[in-house]
C-alpha positions as CSV (number, residue, x, y, z in Angstrom):
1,X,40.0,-53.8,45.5
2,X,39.5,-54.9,41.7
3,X,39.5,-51.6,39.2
4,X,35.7,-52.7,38.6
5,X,34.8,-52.5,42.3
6,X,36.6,-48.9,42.5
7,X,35.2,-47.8,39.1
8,X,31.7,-48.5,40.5
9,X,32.5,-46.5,43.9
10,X,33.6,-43.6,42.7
11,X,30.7,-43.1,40.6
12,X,28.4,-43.7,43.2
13,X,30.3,-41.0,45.4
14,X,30.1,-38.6,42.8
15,X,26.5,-39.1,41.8
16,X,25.4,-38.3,45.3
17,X,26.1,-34.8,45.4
18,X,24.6,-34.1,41.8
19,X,21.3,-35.5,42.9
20,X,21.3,-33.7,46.1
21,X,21.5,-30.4,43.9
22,X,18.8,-31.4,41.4
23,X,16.5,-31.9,44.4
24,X,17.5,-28.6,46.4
25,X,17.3,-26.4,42.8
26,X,14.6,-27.3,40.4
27,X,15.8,-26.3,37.0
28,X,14.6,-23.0,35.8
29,X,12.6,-24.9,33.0
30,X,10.0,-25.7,34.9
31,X,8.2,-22.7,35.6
32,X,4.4,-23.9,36.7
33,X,1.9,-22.2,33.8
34,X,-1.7,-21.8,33.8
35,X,-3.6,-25.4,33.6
36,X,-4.3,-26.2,29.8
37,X,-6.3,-28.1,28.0
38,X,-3.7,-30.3,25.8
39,X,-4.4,-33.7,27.0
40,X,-8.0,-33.2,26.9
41,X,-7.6,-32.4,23.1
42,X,-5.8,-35.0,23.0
43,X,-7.9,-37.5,24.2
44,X,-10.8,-36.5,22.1
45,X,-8.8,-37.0,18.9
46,X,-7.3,-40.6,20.3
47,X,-4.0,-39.5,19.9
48,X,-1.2,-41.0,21.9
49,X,1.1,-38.7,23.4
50,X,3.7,-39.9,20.9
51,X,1.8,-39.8,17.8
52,X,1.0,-36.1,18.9
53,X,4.6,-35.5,19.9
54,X,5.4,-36.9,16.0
55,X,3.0,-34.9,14.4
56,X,4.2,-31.9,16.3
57,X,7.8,-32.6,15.7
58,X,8.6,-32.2,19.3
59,X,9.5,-35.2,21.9
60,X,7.0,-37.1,23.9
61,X,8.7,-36.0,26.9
62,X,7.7,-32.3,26.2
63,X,3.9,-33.4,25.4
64,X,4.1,-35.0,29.2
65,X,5.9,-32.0,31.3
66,X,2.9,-29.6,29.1
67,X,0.5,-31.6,30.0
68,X,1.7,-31.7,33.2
69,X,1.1,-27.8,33.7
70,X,4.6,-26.9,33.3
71,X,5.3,-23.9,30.6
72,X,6.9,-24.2,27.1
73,X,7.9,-21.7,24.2
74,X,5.7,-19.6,22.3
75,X,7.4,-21.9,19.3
76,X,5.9,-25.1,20.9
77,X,2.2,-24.0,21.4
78,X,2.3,-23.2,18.1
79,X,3.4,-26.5,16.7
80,X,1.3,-28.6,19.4
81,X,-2.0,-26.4,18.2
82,X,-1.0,-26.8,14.9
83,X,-0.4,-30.4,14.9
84,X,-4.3,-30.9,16.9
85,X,-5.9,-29.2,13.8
86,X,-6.5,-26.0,14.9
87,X,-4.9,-22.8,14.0
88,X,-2.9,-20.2,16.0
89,X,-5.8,-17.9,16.9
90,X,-7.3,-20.5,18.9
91,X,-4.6,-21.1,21.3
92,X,-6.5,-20.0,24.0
93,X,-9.0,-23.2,23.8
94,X,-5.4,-25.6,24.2
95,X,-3.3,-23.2,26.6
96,X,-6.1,-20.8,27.9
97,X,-5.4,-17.1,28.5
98,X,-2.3,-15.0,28.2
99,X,-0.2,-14.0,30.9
100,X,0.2,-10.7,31.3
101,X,3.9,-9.5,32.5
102,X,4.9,-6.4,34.6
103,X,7.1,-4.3,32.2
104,X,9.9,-2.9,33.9
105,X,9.7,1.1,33.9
């Protein structure tokens, strides 16, 4: 068997079990958040996901999973609010209320 053939086979082999433990485990990051309001924003200034993602400093991958519903840092909302015009006090119109969290006693 040529080194090429072999090369290719083993990575196959060893890909297989990674992907069967990304789809049995979702990463951690992707806690589902309260629906928000971001692409709507969005859309009413005509902005592209990447030119938001650019004026944000932040990828256009984030912009997507956010949009999406999934959650993000506190550091994030602000610099996608920021980045639509608004300021930090109204961050509930783009990400809606607060979550409360049980302290623990």
């Amino acid at each position: 068997m040529p080194a090429r053939t072999r090369a290719k086979e083993a990575a196959r082999r060893s890909a297989a079990p990674i992907a069967a433990r990304r789809a049995a485990a979702p990463h951690v990051a992707r806690r589902a958040a309260a629906p928000n309001n971001v692409q709507r924003l969005r859309e009413e200034q005509l902005l592209t996901k990447a030119e938001l993602a650019r004026r944000a400093g932040i990828s256009p991958l984030t912009i997507s999973r956010i949009e999406s519903g999934l959650d993000c840092r506190v550091d994030t909302k602000r610099k996608i609010i920021l980045a639509l015009g608004l300021t930090p006090s109204d961050r509930r119109k783009v990400f809606g209320p607060a979550l409360v969290r049980a302290r623990a006693v």
